[in-house]
N, CA, C and O atoms as CSV, one atom per row, in Angstrom:
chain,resi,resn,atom,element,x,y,z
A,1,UNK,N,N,-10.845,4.432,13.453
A,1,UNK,CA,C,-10.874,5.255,12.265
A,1,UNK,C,C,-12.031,4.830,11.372
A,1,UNK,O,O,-12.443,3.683,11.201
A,2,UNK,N,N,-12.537,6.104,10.767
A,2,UNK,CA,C,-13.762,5.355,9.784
A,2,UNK,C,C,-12.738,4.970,8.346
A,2,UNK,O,O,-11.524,5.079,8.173
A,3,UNK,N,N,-13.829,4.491,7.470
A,3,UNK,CA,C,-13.275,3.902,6.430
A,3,UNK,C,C,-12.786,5.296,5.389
A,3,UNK,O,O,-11.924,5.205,4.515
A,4,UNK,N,N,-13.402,6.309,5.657
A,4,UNK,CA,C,-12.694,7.765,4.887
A,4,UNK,C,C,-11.350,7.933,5.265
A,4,UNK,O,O,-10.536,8.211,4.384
A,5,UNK,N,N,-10.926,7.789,6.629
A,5,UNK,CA,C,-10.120,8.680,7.608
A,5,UNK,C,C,-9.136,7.558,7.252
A,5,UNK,O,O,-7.982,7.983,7.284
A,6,UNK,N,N,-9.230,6.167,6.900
A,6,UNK,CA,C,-8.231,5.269,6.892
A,6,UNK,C,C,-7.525,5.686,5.334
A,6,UNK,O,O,-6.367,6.033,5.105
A,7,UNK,N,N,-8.504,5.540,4.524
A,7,UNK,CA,C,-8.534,5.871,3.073
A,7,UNK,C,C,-7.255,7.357,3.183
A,7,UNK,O,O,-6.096,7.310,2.771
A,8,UNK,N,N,-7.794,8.303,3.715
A,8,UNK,CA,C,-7.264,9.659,3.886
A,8,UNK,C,C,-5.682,9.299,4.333
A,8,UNK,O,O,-4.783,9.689,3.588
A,9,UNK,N,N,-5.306,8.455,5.711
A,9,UNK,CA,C,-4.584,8.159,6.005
A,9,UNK,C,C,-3.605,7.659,4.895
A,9,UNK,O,O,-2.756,8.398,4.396
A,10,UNK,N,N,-3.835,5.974,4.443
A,10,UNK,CA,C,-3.076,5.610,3.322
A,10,UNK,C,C,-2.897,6.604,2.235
A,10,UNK,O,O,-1.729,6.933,2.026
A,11,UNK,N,N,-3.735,7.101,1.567
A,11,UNK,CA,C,-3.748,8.507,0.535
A,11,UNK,C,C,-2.010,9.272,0.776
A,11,UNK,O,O,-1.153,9.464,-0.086
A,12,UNK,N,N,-1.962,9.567,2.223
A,12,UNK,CA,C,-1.359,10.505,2.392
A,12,UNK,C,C,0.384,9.713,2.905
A,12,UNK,O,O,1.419,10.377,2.966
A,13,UNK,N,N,0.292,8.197,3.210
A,13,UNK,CA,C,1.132,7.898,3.427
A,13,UNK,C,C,1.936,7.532,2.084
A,13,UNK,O,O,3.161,7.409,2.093
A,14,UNK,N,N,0.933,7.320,0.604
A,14,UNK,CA,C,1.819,6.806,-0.375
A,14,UNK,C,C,2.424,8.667,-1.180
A,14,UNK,O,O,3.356,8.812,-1.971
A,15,UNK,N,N,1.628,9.646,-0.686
A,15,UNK,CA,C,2.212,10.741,-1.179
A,15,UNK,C,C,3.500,11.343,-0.454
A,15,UNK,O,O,4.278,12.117,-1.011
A,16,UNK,N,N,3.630,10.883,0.879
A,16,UNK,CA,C,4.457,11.164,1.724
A,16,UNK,C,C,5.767,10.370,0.710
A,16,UNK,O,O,6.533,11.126,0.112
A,17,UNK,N,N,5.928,9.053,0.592
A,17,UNK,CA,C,6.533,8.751,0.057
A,17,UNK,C,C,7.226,9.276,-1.555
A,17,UNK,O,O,8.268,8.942,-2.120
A,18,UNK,N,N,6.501,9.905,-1.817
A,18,UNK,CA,C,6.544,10.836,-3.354
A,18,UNK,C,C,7.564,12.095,-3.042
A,18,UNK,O,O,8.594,12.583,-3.506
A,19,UNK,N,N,6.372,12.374,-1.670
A,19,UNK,CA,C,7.327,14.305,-1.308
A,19,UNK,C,C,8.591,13.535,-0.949
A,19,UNK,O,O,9.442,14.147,-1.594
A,20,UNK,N,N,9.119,12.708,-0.403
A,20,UNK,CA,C,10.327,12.448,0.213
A,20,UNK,C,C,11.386,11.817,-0.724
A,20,UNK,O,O,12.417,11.312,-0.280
A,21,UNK,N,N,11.168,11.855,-1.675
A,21,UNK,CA,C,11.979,11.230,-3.230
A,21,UNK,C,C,12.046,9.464,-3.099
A,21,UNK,O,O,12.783,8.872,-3.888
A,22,UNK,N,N,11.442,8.867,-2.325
A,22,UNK,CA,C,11.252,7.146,-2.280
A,22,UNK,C,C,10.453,6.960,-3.364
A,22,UNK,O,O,9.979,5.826,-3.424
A,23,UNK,N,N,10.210,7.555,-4.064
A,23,UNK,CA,C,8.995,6.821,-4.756
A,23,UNK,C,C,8.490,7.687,-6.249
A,23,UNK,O,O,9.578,7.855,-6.800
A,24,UNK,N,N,7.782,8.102,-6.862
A,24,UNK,CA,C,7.843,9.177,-8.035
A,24,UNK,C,C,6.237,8.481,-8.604
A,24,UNK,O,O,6.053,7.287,-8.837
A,25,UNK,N,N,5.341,9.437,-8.720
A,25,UNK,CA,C,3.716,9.536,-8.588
A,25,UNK,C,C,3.448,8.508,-9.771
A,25,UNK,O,O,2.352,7.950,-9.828
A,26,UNK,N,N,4.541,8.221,-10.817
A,26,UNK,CA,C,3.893,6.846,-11.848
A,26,UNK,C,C,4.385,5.761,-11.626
A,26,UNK,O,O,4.550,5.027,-12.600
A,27,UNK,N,N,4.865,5.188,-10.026
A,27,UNK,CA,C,4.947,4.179,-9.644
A,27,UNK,C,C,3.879,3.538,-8.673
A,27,UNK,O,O,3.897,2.396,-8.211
A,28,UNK,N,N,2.913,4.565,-8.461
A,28,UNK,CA,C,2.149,4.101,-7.984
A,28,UNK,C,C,0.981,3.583,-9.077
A,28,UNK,O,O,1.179,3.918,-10.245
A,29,UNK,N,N,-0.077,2.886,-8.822
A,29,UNK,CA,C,-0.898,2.165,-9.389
A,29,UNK,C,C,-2.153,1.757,-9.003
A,29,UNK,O,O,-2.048,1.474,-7.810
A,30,UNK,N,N,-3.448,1.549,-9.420
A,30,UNK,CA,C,-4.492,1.786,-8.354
A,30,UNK,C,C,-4.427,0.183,-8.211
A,30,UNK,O,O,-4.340,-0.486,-9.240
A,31,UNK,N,N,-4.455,-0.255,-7.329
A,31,UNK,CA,C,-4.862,-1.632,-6.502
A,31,UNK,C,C,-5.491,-2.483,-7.920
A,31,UNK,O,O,-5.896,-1.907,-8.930
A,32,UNK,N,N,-5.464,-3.848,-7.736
A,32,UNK,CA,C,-6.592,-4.756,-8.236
A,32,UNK,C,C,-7.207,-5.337,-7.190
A,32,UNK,O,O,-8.390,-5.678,-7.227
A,33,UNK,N,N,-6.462,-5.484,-6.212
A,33,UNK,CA,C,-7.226,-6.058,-5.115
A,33,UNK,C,C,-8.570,-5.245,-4.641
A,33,UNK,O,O,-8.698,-4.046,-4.393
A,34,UNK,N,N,-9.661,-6.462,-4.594
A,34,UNK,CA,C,-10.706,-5.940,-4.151
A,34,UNK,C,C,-11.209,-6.278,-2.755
A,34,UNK,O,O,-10.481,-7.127,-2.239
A,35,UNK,N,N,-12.331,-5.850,-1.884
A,35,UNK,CA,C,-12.977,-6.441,-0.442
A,35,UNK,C,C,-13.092,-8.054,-1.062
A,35,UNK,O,O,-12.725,-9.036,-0.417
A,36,UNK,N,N,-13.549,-8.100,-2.140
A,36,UNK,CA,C,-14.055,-9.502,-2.374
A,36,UNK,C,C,-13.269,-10.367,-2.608
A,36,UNK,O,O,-13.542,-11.549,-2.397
A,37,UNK,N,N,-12.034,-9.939,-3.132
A,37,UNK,CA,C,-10.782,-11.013,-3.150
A,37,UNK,C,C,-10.094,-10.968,-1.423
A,37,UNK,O,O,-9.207,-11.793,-1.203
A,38,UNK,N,N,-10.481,-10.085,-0.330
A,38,UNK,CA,C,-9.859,-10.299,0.786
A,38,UNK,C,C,-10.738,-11.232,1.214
A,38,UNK,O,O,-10.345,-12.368,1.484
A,39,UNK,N,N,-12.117,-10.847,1.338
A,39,UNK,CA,C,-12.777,-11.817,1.885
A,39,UNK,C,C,-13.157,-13.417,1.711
A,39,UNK,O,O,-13.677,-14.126,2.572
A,40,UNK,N,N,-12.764,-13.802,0.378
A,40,UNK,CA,C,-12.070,-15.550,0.191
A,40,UNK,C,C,-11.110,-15.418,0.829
A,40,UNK,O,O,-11.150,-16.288,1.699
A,41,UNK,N,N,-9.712,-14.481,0.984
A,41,UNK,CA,C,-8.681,-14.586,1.565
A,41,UNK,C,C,-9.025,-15.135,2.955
A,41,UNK,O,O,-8.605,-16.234,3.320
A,42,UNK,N,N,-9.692,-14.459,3.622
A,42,UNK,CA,C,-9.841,-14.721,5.095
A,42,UNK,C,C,-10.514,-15.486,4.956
A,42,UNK,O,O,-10.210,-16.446,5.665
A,43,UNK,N,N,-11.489,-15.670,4.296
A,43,UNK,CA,C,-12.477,-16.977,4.864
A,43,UNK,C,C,-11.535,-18.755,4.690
A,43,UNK,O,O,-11.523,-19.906,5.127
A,44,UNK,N,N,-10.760,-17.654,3.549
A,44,UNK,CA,C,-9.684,-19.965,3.552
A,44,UNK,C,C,-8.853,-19.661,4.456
A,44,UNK,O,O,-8.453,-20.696,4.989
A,45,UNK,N,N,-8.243,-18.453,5.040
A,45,UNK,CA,C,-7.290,-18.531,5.983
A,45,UNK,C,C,-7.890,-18.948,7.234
A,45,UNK,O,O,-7.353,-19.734,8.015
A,46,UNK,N,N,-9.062,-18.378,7.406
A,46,UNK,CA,C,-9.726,-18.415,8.772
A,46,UNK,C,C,-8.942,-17.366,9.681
A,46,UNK,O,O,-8.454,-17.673,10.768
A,47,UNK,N,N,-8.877,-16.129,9.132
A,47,UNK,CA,C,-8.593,-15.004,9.467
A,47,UNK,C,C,-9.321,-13.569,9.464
A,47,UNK,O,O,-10.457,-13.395,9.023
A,48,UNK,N,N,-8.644,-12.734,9.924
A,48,UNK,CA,C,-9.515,-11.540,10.096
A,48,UNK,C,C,-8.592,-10.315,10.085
A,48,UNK,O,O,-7.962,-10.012,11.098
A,49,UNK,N,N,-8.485,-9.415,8.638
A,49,UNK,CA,C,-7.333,-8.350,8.473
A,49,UNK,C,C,-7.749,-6.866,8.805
A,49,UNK,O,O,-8.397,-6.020,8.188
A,50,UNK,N,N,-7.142,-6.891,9.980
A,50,UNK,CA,C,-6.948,-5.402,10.294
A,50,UNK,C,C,-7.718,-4.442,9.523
A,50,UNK,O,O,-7.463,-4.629,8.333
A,51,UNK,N,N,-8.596,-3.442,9.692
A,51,UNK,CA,C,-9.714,-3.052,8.521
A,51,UNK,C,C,-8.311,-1.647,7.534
A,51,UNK,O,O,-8.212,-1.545,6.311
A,52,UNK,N,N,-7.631,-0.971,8.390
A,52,UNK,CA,C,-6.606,-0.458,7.715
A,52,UNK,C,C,-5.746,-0.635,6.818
A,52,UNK,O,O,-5.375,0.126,5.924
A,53,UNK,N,N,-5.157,-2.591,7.312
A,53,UNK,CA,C,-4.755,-3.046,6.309
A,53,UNK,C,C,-5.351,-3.582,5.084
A,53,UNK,O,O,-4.625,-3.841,4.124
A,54,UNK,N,N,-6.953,-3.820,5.029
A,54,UNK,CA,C,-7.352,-3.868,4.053
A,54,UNK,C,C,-7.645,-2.783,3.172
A,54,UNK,O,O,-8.120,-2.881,2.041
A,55,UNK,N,N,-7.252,-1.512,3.914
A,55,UNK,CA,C,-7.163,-0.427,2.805
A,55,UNK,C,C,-6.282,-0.173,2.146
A,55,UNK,O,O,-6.369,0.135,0.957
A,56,UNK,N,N,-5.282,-0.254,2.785
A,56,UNK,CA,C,-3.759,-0.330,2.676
A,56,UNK,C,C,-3.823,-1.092,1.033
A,56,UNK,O,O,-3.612,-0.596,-0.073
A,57,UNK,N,N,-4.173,-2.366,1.405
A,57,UNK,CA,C,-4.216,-3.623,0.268
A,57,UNK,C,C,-5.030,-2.848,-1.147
A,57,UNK,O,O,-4.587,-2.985,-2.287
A,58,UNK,N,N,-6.234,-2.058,-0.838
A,58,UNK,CA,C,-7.253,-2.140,-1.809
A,58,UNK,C,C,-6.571,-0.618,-2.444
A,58,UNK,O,O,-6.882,-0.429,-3.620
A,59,UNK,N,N,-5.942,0.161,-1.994
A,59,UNK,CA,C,-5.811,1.202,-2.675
A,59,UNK,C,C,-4.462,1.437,-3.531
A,59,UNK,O,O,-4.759,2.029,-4.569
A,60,UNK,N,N,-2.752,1.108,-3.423
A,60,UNK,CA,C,-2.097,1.597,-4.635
A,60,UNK,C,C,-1.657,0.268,-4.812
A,60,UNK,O,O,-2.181,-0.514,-4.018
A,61,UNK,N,N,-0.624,-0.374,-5.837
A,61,UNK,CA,C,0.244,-0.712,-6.161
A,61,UNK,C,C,1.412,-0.109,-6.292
A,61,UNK,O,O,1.491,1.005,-6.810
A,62,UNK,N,N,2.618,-0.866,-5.773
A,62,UNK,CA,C,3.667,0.082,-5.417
A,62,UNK,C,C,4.874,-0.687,-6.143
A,62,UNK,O,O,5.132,-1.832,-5.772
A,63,UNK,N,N,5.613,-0.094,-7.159
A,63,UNK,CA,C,6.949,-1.347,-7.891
A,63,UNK,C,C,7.779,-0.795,-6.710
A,63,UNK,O,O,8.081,0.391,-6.578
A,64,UNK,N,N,8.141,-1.889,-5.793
A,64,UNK,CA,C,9.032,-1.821,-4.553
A,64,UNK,C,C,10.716,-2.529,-5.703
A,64,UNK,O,O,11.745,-2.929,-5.159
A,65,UNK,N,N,10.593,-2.502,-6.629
A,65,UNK,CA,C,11.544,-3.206,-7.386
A,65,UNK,C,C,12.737,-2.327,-7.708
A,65,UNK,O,O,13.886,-2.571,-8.078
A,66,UNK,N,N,11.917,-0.981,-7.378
A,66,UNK,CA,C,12.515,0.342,-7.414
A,66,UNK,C,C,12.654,1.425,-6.119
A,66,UNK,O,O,11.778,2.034,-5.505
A,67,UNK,N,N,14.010,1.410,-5.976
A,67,UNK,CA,C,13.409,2.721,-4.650
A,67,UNK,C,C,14.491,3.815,-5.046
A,67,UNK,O,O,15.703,3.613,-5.124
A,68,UNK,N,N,13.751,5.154,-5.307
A,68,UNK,CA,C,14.256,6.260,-5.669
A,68,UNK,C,C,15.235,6.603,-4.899
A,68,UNK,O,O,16.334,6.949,-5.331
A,69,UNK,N,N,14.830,6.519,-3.308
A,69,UNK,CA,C,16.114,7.311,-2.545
A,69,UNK,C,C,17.948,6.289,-2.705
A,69,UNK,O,O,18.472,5.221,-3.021
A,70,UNK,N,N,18.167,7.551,-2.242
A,70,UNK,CA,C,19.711,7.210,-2.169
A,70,UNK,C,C,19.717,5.868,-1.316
A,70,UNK,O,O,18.857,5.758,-0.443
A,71,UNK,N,N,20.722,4.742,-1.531
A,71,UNK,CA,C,20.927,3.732,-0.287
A,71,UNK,C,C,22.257,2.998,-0.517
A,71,UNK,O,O,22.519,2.474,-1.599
A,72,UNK,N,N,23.310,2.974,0.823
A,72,UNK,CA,C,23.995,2.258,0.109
A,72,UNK,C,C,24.045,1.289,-0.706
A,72,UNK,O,O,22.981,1.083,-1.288
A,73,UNK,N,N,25.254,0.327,-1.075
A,73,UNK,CA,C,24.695,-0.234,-1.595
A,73,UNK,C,C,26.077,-1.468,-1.183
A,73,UNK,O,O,25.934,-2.674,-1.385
A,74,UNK,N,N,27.172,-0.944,-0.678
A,74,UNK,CA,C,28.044,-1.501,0.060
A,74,UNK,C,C,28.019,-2.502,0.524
A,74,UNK,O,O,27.503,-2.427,1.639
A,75,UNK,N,N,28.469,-3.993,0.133
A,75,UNK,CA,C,28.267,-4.931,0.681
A,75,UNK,C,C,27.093,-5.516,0.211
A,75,UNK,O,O,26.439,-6.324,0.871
A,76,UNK,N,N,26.772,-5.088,-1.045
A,76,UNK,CA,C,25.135,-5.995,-1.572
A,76,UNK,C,C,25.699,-6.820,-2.519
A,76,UNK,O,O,24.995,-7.613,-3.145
């Protein structure tokens, strides 16, 4: 995938989450993470992240603290 088509991809996976009631469009947030904070990442890890998942990383913030859909809750 080029770096548009990944972009396009994630784009559409955090709206997917919106159309499907998980989520509601002012929980998302634009990233702080930048290439340049991954790339100290990897260089002290001595690693190398998936180029998707670094889009993944660089584009929303998500409050997972919250999840819209229904879930039980039975036994929590």
């Amino acid at each position: 995938m080029t770096k548009e088509e990944e972009l396009r991809f994630v784009n559409g996976a955090f709206e997917a989450l919106v159309r499907r009631g998980a989520a509601t469009q002012n929980m998302l947030t634009p990233s702080s993470v930048t290439d340049q904070d991954i790339d100290v990442f990897e260089k002290r890890f001595d690693i190398k992240l998936p180029s998707l998942f670094r889009t993944y990383l660089t584009s929303y913030c998500y409050d997972f603290s919250v999840i819209c859909a229904p879930i039980p809750l039975d036994g929590v």
